[in-house]
Every structure is written in C-alpha cells, then in structure tokens.
N, C-alpha and C positions, 0 to 999 in steps of 0.2 A: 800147513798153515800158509796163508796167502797175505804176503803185508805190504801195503802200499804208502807209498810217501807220499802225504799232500801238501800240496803248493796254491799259494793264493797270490789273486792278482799283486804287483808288486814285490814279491817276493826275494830274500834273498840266495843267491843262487851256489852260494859255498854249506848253506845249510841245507839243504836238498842235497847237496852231490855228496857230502860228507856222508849223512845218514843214509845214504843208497850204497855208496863202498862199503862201509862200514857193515852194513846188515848182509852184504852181498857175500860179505866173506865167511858170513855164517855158512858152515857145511853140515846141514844137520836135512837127512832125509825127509822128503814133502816137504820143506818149505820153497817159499815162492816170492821173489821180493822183484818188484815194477815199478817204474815209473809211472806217476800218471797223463793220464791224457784227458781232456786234450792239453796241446802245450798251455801255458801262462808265461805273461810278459814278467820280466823280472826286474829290481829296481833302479837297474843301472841307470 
C-alpha cells in the first residue's frame, strides 16, 4: 500500500507532519507512506 499525505497551497503544517509520523510508525509489511511533492507554501 502506497499512501500519501496531501497538502495544499496555504496549508497547515503541524497537520501534514503529525499525519506523516503518525502513519510512519505503522510497521506493517508493503506499506509506503511519502511526502508529497512538489513542496507547498504553508500558512505561516
């Protein structure tokens, strides 16, 4: 399984990192968890 976190322009960037730790620490065989790209600006 391949899962990606999407982000849009403005975005807040504690809800991107949270949900990318969070699923990263899944250890379950074939999965696949990225960032995406390209970067986006976030709403600071």
């Amino acid at each position: 399984m391949h899962i990606a976190i999407l982000t849009f322009e403005g975005f807040n960037e504690l809800d991107s990192f949270i949900a990318l730790n969070i699923l990263r620490r899944v250890q379950k065989p074939g999965w696949r968890v990225r960032s995406p790209a390209p970067p986006a600006t976030s709403a600071r």
